[in-house]
Backbone bond lengths (Angstrom), bond angles and torsions (degrees), N, CA, C in turn:
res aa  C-N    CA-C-N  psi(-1)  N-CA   C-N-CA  omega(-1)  CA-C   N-CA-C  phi
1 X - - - 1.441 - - 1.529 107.97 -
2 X 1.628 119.36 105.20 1.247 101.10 154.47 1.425 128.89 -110.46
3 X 1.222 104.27 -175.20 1.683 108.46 -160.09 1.486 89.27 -154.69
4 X 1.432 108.77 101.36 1.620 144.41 173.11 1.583 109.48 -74.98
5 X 1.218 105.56 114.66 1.718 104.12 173.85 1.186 106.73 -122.01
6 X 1.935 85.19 117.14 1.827 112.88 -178.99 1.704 105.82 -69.89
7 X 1.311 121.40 150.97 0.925 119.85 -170.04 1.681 106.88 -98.30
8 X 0.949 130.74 142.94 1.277 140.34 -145.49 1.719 98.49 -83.50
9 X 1.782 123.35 115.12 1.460 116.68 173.75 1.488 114.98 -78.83
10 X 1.436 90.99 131.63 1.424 94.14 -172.83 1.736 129.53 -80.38
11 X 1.747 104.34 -0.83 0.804 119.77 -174.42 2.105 106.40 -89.31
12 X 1.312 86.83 3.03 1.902 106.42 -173.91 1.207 115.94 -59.47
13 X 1.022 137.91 -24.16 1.464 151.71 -136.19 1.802 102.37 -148.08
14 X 1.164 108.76 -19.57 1.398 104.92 160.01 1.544 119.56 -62.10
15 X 1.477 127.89 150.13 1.315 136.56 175.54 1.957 102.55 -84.01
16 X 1.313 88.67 168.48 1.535 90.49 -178.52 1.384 106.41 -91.67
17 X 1.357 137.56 -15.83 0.863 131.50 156.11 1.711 147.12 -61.99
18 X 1.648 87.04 -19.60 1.326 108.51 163.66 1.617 117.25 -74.53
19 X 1.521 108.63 -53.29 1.223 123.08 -170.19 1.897 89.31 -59.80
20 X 1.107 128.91 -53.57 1.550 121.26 -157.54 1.561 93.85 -65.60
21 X 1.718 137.02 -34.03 1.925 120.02 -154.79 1.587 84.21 -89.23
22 X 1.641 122.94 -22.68 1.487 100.15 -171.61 1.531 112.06 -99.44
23 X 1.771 113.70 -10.28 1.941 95.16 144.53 1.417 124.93 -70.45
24 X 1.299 105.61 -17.66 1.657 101.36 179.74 1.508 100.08 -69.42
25 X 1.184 135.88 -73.83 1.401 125.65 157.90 0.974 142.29 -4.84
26 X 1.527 122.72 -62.49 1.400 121.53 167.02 1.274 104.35 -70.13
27 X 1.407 144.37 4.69 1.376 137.37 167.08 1.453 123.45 -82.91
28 X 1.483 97.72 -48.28 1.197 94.43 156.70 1.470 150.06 -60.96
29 X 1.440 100.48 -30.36 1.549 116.21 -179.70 1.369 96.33 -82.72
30 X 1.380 145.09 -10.70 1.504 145.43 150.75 1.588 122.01 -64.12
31 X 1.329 98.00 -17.90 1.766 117.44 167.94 1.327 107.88 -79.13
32 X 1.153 122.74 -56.04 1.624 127.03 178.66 1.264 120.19 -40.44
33 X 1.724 112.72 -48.39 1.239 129.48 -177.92 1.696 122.57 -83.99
34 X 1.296 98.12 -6.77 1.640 100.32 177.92 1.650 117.40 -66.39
35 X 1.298 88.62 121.14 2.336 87.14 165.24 0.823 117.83 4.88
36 X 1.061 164.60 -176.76 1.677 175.28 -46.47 1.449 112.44 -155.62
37 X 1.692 107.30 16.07 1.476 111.83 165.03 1.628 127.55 -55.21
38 X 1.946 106.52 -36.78 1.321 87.24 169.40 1.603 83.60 -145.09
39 X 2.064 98.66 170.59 1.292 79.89 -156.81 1.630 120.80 -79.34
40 X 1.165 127.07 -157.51 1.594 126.07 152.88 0.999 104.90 -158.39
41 X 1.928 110.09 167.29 1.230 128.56 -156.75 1.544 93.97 -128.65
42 X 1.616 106.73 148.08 1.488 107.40 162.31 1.603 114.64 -125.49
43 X 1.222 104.24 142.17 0.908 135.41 176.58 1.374 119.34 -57.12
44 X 1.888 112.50 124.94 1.679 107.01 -156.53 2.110 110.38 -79.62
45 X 0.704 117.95 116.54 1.357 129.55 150.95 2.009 96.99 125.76
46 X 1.088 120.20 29.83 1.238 146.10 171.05 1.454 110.78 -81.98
47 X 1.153 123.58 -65.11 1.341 136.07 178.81 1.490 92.94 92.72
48 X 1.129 138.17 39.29 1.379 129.38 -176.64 1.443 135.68 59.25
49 X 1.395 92.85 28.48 2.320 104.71 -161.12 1.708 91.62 -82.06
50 X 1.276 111.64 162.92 1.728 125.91 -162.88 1.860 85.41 -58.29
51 X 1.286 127.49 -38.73 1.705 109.45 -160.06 1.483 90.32 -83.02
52 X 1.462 125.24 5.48 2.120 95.35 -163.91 2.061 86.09 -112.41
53 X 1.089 122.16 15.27 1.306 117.61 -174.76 1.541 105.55 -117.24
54 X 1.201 124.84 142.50 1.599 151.29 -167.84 1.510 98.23 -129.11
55 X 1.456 109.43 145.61 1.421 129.29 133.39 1.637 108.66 -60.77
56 X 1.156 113.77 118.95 1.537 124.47 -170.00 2.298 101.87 -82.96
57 X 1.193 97.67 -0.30 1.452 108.80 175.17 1.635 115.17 -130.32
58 X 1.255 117.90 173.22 1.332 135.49 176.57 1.679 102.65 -86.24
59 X 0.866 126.73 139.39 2.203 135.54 141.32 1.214 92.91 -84.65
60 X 1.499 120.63 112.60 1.540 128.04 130.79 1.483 118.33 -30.89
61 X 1.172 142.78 121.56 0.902 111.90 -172.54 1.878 97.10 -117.10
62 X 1.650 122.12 -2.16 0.873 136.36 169.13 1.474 109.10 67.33
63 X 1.409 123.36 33.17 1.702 127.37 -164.94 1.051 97.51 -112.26
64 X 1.750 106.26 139.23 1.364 109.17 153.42 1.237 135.62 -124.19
65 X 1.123 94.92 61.45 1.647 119.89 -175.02 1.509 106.16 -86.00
66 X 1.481 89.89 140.61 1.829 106.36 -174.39 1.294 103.40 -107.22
67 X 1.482 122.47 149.76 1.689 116.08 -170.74 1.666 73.99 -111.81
68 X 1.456 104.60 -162.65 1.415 125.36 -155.58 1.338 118.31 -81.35
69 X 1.756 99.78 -23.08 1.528 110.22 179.06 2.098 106.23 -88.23
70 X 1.185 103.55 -10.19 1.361 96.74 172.92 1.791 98.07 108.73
71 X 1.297 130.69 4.56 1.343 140.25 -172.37 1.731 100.46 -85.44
72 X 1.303 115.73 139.84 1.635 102.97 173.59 1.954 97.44 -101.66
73 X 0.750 108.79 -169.72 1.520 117.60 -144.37 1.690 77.97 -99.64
74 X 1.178 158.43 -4.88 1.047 152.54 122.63 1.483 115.87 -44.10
75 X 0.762 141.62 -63.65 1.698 133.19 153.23 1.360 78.51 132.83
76 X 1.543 138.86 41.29 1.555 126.72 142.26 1.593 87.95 -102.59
């Protein structure tokens, strides 16, 4: 006789309302990142390689998260 112990999902105990604003979220932030969603610039004598290219804009990222030195992720 065995007796298999499932490991407990942690996503179980979440509400559905939670689970639906944080797929809306990760949907969006999958919008941000799409191809030619926003523009970018390359950088001259680069030839366009993954390090000579920028997002030519900022992501808000609207956080107010503090790192360890007391800085919020805005760097005020």
């Amino acid at each position: 006789m065995s007796t298999e112990h499932r490991p407990e999902d942690p996503l179980e105990n979440i509400d559905e309302d939670t689970k639906r604003r944080a797929k809306e979220q990760a949907e969006e932030m999958q919008r941000r990142y799409e191809p030619g969603a926003r523009p970018t610039v390359t950088l001259p004598g680069t030839g366009g390689t993954v390090s000579g290219t920028a997002f030519a804009d900022l992501v808000d990222t609207g956080s107010d998260e503090v790192d360890e030195e007391g800085d919020t992720a805005s760097g005020r």
